[in-house]
C-alpha positions in Angstrom: -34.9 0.5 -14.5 -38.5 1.9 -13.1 -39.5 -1.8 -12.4 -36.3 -3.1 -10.1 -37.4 -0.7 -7.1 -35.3 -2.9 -4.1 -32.0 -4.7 -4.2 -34.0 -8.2 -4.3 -35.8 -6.8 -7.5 -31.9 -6.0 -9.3 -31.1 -9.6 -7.8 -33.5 -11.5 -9.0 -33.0 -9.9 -12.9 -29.7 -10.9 -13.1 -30.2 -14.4 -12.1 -32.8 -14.5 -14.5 -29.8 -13.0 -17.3 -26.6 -14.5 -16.3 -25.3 -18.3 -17.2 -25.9 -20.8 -15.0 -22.1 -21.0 -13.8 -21.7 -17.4 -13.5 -24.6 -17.1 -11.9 -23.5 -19.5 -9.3 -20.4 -18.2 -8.8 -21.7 -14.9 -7.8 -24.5 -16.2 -5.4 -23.5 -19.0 -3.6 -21.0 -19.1 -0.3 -18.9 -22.0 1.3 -20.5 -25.6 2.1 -24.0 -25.6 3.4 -24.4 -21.9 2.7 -25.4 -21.6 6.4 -23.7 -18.5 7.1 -25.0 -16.7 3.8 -28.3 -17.3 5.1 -27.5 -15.5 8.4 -25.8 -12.8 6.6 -29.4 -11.6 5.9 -31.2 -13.3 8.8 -29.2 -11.4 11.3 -30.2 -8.0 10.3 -33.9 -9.2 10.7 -33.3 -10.2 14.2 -32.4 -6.3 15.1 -35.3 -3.9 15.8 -35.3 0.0 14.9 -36.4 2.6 17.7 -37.3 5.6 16.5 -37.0 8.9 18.0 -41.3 11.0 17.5 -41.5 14.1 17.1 -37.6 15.8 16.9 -38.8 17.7 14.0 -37.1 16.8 10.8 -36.3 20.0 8.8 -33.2 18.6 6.9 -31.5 15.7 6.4 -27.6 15.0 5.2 -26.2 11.1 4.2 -23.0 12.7 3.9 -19.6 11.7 5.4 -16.0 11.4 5.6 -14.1 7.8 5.1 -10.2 7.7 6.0 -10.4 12.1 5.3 -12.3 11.6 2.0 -16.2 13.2 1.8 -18.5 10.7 0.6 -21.8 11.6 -0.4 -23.7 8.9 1.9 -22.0 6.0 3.6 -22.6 3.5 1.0 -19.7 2.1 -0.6 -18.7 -0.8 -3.5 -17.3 -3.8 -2.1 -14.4 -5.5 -4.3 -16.2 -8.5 -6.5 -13.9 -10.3 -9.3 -14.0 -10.6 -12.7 -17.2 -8.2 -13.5 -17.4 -8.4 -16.9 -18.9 -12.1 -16.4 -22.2 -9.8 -15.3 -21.6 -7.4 -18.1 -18.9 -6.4 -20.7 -18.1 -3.0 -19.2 -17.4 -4.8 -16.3 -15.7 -2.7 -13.6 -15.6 0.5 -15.8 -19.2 0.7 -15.7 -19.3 0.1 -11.6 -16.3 2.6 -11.4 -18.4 5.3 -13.1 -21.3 4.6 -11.3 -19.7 5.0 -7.9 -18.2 8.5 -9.4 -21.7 9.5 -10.2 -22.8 8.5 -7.1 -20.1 9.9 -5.4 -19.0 6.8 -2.9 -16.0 4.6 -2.6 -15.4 1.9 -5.2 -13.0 -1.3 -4.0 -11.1 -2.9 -7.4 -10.5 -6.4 -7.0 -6.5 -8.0 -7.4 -8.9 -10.6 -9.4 -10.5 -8.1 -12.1 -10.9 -8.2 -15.6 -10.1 -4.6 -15.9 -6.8 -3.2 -14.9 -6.0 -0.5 -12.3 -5.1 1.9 -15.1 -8.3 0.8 -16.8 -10.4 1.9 -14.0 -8.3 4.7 -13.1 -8.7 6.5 -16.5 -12.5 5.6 -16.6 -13.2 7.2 -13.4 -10.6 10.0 -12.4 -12.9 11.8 -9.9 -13.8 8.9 -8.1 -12.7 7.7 -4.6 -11.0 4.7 -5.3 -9.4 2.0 -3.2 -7.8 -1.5 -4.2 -8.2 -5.1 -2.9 -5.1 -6.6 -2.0 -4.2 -10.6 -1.9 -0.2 -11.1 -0.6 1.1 -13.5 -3.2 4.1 -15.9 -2.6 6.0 -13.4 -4.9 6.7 -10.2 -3.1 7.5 -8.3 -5.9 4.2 -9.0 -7.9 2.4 -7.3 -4.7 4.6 -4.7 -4.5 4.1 -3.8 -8.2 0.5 -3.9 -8.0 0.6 -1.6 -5.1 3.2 0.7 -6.7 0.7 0.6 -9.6 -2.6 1.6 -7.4 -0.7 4.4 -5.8 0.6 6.0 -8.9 -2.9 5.7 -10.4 -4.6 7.4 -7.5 -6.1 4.9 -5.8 -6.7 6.0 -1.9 -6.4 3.3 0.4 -5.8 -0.4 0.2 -8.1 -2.8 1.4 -6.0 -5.9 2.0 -7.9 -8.9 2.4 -6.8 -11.3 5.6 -9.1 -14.0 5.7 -7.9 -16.2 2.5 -4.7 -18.6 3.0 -7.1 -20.3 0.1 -10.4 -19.8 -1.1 -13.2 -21.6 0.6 -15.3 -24.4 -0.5 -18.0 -23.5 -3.0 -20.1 -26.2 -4.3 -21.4 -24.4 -7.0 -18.3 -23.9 -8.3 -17.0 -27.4 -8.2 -20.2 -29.2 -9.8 -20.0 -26.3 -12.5 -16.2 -26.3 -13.2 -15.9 -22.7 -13.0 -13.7 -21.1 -14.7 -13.1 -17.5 -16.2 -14.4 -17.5 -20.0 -11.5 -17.6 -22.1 -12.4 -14.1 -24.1 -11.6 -12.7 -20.7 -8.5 -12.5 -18.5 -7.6 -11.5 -15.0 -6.2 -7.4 -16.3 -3.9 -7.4 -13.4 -1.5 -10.1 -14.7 0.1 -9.8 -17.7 1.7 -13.6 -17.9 0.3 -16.9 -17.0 -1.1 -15.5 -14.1 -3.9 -13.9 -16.5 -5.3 -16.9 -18.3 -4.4 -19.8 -16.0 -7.7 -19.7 -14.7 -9.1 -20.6 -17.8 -8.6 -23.9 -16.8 -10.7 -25.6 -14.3 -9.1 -29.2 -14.0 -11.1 -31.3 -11.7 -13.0 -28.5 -10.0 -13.1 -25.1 -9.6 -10.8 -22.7 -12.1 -10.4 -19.9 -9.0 -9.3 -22.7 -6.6 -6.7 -24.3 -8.5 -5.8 -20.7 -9.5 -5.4 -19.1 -6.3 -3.6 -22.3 -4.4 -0.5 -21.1 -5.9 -0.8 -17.4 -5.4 -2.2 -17.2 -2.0 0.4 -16.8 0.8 -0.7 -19.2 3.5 2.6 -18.1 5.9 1.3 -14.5 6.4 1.5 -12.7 9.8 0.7 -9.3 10.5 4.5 -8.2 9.8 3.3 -8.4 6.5 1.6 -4.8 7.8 4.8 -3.4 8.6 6.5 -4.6 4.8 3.5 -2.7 3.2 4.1 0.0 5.2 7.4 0.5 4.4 6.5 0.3 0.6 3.2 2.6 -0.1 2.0 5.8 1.9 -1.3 4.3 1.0 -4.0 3.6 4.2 -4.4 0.2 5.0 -7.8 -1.1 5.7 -7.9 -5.0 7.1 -10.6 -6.6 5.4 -12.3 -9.5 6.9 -11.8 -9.5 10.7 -14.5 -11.3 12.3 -12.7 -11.1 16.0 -12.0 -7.9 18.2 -8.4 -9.6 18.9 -7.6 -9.3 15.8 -9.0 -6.1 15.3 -6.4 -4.7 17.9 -3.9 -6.5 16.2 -4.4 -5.2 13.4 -4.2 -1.8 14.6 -1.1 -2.3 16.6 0.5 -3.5 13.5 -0.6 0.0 11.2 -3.8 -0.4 9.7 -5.9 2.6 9.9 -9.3 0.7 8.9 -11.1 -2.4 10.2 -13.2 -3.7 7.2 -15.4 -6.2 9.2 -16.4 -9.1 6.6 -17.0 -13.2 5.9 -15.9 -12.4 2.5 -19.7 -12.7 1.7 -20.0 -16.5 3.5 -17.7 -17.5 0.8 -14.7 -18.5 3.3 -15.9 -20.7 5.9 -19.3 -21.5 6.5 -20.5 -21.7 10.2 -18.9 -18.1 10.8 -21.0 -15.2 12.1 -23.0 -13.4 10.2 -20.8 -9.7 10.1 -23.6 -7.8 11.5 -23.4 -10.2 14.8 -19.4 -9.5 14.9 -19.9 -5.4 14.3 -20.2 -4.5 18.1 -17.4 -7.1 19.6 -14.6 -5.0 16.9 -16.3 -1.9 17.7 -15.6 -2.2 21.2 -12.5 -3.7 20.9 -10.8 -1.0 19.3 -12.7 2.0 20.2 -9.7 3.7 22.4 -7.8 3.8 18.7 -7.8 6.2 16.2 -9.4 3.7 13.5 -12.4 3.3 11.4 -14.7 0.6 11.4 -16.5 -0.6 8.3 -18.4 -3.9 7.7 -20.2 -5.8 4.4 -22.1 -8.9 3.8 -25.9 -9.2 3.6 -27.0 -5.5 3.4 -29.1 -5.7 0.8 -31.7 -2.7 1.9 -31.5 1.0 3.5 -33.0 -0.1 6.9 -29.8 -2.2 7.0 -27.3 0.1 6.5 -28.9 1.9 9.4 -28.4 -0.8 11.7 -24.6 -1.1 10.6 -24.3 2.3 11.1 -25.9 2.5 14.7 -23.7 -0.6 16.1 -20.7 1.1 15.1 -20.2 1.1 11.5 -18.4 4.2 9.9 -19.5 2.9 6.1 -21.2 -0.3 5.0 -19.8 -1.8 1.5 -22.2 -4.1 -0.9 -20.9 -6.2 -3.5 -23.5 -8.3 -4.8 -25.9 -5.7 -5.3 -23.2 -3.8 -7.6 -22.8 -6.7 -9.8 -26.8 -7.1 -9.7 -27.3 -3.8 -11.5 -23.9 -4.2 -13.2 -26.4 -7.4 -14.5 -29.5 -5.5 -15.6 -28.2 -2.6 -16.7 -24.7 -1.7 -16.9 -23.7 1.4 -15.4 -27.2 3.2 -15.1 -28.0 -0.2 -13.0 -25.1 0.2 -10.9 -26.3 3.8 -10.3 -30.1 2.5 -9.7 -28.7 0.2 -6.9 -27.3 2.8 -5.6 -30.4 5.1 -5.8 -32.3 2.6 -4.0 -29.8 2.5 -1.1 -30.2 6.4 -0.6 -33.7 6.4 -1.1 -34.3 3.8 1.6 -31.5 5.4 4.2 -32.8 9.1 3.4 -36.5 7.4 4.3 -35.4 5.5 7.8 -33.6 8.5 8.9 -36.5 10.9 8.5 -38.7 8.2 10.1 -36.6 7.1 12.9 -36.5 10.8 14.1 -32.4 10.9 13.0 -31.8 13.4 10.5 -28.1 12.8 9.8 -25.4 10.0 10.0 -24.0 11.3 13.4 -27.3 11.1 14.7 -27.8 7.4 14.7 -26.2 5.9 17.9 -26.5 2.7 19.0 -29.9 3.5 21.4 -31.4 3.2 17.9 -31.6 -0.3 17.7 -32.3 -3.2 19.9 -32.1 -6.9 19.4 -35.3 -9.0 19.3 -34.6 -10.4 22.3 -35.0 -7.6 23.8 -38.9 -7.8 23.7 -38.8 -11.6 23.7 -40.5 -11.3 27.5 -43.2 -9.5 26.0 
């Protein structure tokens, strides 16, 4: 691990390891990839002002997520089918987030089952990625199934009637290898994606599952069947933020599903303050993903309103290169490079960074 010592380092590894279509699948976003670019380019566009001289004795990462303690606010975003990086798959990132101590996000489409990750990682703050299927009572099962395996919060996902359009995907003919399955499902649903007909396996797979008639009643059904937190995950507009809200959710996820949706979005960064605002006279807690990929830009998340940021690619970089131990080096990285900007920028701990703390470049554009 001593010579991956950033995020880009773990990244380029495990493009050098992986297949060609897996590799794909996990890098590339929808159509001309212009919004995965901006993902990145966005955070590069804000400016850092540090506070001199405030005397920096100690510093503390720590904080609390939807009541939990988390040991700095650095989470796991929900990826599918993990053990395409590596065989331990989600079991080794669950570990590593227990190690770490942070919040690991299961996806519906894993290839390890909620029990799976459950019993692998019983200490660790766990919540699950939920997709509303045409059958009712396969969603309601799998959230029956999180809660009874201690899962904290669910992070249902509100951005997908269907899966964008990913080129990579189509010109490989993704599908899932076929000595793995998607754990969740324990009929057809679990191998059907084997097949990837005249494009992409996941597509053809998800067209039938996905529930394109959805409304935010659907808040209100989950309501009434789990005690669970709900956290909407991939608001990109304060409206919807506040509907959100109105309709029970008790977290804001903000998120482009990683540019894999529909291309020509903002970057998540650019929609932060807009949901911020919109919903800061509610008692509800703002996350975002997409792009982070170093320390200085979890800082920036965190001073435009951001109670946690999430990664997901960088998890499944060191899932890549080194199984758990390089899920747990990613995540080293991340606290090394936050502990360093906080010191610097005169901020000693997470409640310290407000949103004085950063400026966009346009800001000294007259300069």
């Amino acid at each position: 691990m001593d010579r991956y010592i950033s995020v880009k380092d773990l990244e380029d590894g495990a493009l050098e390891l992986l297949p060609k279509a897996v590799r794909d699948y996990y890098k590339s976003g929808a159509t001309e990839e212009y919004t995965l670019a901006e993902n990145r380019r966005a955070f590069q566009r804000l400016r850092i002002r540090p506070k001199c001289m405030i005397g920096v004795l100690n510093y503390n990462l720590s904080t609390t997520v939807l009541g939990e303690t988390v040991t700095m606010p650095v989470g796991i975003s929900p990826t599918a089918m993990q053990r395409m990086a590596h065989p331990d798959g989600e079991v080794a990132n669950v570990k590593a987030a227990e190690a770490a101590g942070v919040i690991y996000t299961l996806s519906t489409i894993a290839t390890s089952s909620i029990e799976e990750v459950a019993e692998a990682a019983p200490n660790a703050i766990k919540w699950f990625q939920l997709y509303i299927s045409y059958d009712r009572q396969i969603t309601k099962e799998l959230v029956l199934r999180a809660e009874k395996a201690g899962y904290k919060a669910l992070a249902l996902t509100v951005d997908t009637p269907l899966f964008g359009i990913r080129r990579a995907d189509i010109r490989n003919k993704f599908s899932l290898p076929t000595h793995w399955r998607l754990a969740n499902f324990d009929d057809l649903s679990s191998t059907k994606i084997h097949d990837a007909g005249e494009g992409s396996g996941l597509n053809n797979y998800t067209d039938g599952l996905f529930d394109k008639t959805l409304t935010w009643d659907e808040i209100k059904w989950l309501k009434s069947i789990t005690k669970l937190p709900i956290v909407a995950k991939g608001i990109l507009r304060g409206d919807d933020a506040v509907k959100a809200v109105e309709a029970g959710c008790a977290g804001i996820l903000v998120s482009n599903h990683g540019a894999r949706q529909l291309d020509g979005v903002p970057a998540t960064i650019e929609a932060l303050p807009e949901i911020v605002d919109a919903v800061k006279n509610y008692n509800v807690e703002v996350f975002m993903d997409g792009g982070v990929t170093t320390g200085t830009d979890v800082y920036k998340a965190l001073a435009l309103g951001a109670k946690m940021v999430f990664v997901g690619r960088p998890a499944l970089w060191g899932l890549a290169v080194g199984a758990q131990e390089g899920v747990q080096h990613m995540l080293r990285i991340f606290r090394n490079e936050l502990e360093c900007t906080l010191q610097i920028a005169g901020t000693p701990t997470v409640a310290d960074i407000t949103k004085d703390m950063v400026r966009h470049e346009s800001a000294y554009s007259r300069l």
